[in-house]
C-alpha distance (Angstrom), angle and dihedral (degrees) to the residues before:
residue distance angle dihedral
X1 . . .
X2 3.74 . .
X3 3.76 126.0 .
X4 3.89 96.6 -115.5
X5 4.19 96.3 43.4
X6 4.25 82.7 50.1
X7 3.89 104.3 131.0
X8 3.70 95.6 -107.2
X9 3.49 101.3 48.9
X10 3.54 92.5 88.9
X11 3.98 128.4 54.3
X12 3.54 108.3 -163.2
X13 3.91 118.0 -158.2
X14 3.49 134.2 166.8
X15 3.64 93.2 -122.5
X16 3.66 108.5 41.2
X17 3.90 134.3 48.4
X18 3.72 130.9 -151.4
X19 4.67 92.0 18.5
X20 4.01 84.6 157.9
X21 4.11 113.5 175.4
X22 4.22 106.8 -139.5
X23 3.83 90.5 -149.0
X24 3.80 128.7 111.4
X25 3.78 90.6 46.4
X26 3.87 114.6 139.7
X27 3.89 116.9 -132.0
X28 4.30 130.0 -147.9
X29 3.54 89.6 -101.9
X30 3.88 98.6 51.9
X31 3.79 108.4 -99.5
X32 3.67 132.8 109.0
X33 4.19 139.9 -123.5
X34 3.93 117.1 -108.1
X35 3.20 120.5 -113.8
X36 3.53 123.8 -124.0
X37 3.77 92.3 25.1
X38 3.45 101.7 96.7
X39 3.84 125.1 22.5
X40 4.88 122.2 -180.0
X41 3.87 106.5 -161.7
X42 3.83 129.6 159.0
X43 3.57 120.6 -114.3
X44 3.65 129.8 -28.1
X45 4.19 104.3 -156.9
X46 4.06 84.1 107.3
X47 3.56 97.6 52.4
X48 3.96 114.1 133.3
X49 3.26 126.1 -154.0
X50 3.70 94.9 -109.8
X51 3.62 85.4 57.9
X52 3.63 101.3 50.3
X53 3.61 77.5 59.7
X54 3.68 104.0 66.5
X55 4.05 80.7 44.4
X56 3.53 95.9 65.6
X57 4.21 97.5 31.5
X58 4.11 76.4 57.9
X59 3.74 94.0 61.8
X60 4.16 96.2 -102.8
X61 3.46 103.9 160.8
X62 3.82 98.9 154.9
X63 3.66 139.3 33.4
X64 4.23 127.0 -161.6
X65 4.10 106.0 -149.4
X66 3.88 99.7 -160.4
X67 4.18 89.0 170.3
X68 3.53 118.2 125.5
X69 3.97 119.7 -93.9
X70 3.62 87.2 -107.3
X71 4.06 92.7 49.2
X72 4.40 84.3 54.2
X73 3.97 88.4 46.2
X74 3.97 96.3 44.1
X75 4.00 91.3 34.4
X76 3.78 122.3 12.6
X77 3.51 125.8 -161.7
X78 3.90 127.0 -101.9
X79 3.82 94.9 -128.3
X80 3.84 94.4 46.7
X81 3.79 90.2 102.3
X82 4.15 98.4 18.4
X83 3.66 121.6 141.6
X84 3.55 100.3 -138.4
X85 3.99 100.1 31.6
X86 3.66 126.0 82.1
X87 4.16 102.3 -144.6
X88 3.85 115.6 -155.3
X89 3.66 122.3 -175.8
X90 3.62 137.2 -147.9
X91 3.86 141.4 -173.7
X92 3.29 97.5 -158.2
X93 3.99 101.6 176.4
X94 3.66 87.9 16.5
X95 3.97 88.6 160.1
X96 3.08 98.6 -43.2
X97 4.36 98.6 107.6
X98 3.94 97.0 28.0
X99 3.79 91.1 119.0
X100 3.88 93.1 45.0
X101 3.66 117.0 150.2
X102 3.81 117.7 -179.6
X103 3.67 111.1 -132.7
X104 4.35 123.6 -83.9
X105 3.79 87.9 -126.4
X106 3.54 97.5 51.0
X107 3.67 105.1 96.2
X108 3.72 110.5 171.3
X109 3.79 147.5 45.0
X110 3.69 100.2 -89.0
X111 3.56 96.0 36.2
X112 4.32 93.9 52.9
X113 4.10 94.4 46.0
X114 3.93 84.4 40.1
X115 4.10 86.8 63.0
X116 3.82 86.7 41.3
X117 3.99 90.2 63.3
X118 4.26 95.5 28.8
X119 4.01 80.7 57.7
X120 4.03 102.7 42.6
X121 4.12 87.1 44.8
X122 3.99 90.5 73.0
X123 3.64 96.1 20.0
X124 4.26 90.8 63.6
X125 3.79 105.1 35.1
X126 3.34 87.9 127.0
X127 3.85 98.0 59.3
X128 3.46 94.9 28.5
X129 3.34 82.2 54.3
X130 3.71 91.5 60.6
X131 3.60 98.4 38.3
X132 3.82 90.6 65.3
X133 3.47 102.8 42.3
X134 4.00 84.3 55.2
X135 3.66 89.0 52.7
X136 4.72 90.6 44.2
X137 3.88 80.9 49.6
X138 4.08 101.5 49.0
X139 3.44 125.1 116.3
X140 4.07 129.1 -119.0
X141 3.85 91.5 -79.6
X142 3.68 115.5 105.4
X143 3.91 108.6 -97.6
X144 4.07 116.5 -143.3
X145 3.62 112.4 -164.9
X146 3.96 123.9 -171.2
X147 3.82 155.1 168.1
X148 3.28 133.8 -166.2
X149 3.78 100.0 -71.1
X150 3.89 101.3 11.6
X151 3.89 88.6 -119.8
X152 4.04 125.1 86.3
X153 4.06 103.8 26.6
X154 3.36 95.7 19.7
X155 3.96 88.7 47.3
X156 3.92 86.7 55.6
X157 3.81 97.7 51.8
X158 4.10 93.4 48.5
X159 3.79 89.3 47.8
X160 3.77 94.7 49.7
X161 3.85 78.8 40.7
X162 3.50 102.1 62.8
X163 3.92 92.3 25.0
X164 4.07 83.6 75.8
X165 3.91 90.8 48.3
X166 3.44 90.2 53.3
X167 4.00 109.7 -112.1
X168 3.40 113.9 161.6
X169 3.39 114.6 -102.8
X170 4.07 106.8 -114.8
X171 4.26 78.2 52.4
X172 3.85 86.0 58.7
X173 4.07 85.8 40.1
X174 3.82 90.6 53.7
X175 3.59 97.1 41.9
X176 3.76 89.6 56.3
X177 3.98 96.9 56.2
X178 3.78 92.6 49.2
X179 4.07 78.3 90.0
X180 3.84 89.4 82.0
X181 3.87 88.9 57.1
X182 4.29 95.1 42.4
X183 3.40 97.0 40.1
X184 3.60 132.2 73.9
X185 3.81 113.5 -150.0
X186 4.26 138.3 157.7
X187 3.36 93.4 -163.4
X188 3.76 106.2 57.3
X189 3.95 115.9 89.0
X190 3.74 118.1 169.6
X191 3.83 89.3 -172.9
X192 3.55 102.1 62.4
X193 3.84 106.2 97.2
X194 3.81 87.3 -157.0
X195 3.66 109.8 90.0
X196 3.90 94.5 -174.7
X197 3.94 93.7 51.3
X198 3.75 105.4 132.4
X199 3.73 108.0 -139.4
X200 3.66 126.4 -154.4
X201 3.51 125.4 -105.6
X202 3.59 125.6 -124.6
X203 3.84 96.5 -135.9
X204 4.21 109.0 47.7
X205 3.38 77.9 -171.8
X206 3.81 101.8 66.0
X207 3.95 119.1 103.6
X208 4.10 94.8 -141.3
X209 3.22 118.0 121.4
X210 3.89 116.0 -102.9
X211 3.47 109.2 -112.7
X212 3.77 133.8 -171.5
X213 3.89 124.4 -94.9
X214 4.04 93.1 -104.5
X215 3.65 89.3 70.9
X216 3.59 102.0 55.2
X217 4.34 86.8 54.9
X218 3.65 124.0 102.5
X219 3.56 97.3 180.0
X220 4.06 117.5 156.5
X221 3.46 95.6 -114.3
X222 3.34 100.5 58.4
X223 4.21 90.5 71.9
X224 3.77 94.6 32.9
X225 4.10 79.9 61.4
X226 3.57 88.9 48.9
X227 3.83 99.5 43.1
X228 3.90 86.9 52.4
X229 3.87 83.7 51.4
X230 3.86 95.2 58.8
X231 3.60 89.5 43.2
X232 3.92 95.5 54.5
X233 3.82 90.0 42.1
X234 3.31 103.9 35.5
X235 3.48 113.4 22.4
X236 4.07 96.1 -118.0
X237 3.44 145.1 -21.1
X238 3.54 92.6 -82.9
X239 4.08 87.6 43.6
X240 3.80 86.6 66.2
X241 3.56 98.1 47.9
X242 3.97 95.9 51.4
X243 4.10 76.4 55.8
X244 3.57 97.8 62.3
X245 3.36 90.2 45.7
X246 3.86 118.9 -96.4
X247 3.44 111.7 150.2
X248 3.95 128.5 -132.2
X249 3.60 88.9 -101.6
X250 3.80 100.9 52.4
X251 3.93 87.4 45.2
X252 3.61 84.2 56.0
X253 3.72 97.5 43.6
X254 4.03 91.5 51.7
X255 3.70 90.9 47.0
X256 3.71 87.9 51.5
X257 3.28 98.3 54.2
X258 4.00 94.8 39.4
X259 3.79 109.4 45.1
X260 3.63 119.3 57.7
């Protein structure tokens, strides 16, 4: 059995897709990630009661909002206001990507979403900055952090996440694709050899943006691209993190309390 299909990878609820726990991972120097530690999911806006439940019986104590301002205005979260949750939220793009334009030479679907995440790693040191040092300085409670779909920023902050404890980085790769298995969506299609395809949405209704087909893949590529990327420009994983300003201590601290 592989690491990422182990049993208690994923947490199925009725509610919520793509609730994935990042323990049981083995590291290069032989140790493991804790479980119940560190939890990726998609967004929360459907969460039922019931559901929020399970959450809490599983030891969620925290939850990182990286939506948009306008996703907390148009749908806020179910923990925003919860007794026994501390809520943190993040802009991760905030404006920082609006004029993003994925690169001429990049003709496929891995390759376009790859410059999507090898621009919005420099572009939000700031706030990634932030979102790390909020997840060094957490308590013991299991922290959940989420997007909208559980895939491209929440994808970034689990690699960077188990970068620092040391997972090798076709684990990290692997762990990212599991989206296409956890997470229902009409829009993706791995098959379609043209990345800028734009598909239709189910709901003509709907107010999102239509986007083209590249950014509804999760396909492994795309983060081994981008994991080569922080190597060459940063040196590692860990490199990149020391940039945005974690110091040794809080490195330390999150490796403490991640790694068994």
């Amino acid at each position: 059995m592989s690491e990422t299909s182990h049993p208690k990878r994923h947490i199925p609820l009725a509610s919520l897709q793509n609730l994935r726990d990042l323990g049981g991972y083995s590291t290069t120097d032989g140790r493991k990630t804790r479980w119940h530690i560190f939890l990726r999911s998609a967004g929360m806006t459907q969460l039922t009661s019931d559901d929020q439940q399970i959450m809490l019986d599983n030891g969620v104590g925290a939850v990182v909002d990286l939506r948009s301002h306008q996703n907390i205005k148009d749908a806020p979260s179910p923990f925003a206001d919860h007794n026994d949750v501390i809520y943190h939220h993040f802009d991760f793009w905030g404006d920082s990507v609006d004029d993003f334009k994925s690169s001429k030479t990049s003709l496929t679907q891995e390759e376009k979403l790859a410059d999507l995440y090898r621009t919005g790693f420099p572009a939000c040191e700031e706030i990634i900055g932030e979102i790390m040092s909020t997840m060094a300085d957490a308590g013991d409670h299991a922290t959940v952090f989420h997007c909208a779909a559980g895939k491209d920023r929440t994808g970034m902050v689990a690699a960077l996440l188990l970068g620092l404890a040391r997972v090798p980085h076709e684990t990290i790769t692997a762990d990212y694709a599991l989206t296409e298995k956890y997470l229902d969506s009409a829009l993706r299609d791995h098959a379609n050899p043209d990345p800028m395809f734009m598909p239709e949405e189910d709901n003509p209704d709907s107010s999102a943006v239509p986007l083209p087909l590249y950014f509804h893949s999760c396909l492994p590529g795309t983060m081994a691209l981008t994991l080569d990327f922080l190597d060459e420009q940063y040196g590692s994983i860990e490199g990149y993190v020391r940039k945005i300003g974690l110091s040794d201590a809080q490195i330390n601290q999150l490796r403490s309390k991640f790694v068994e």
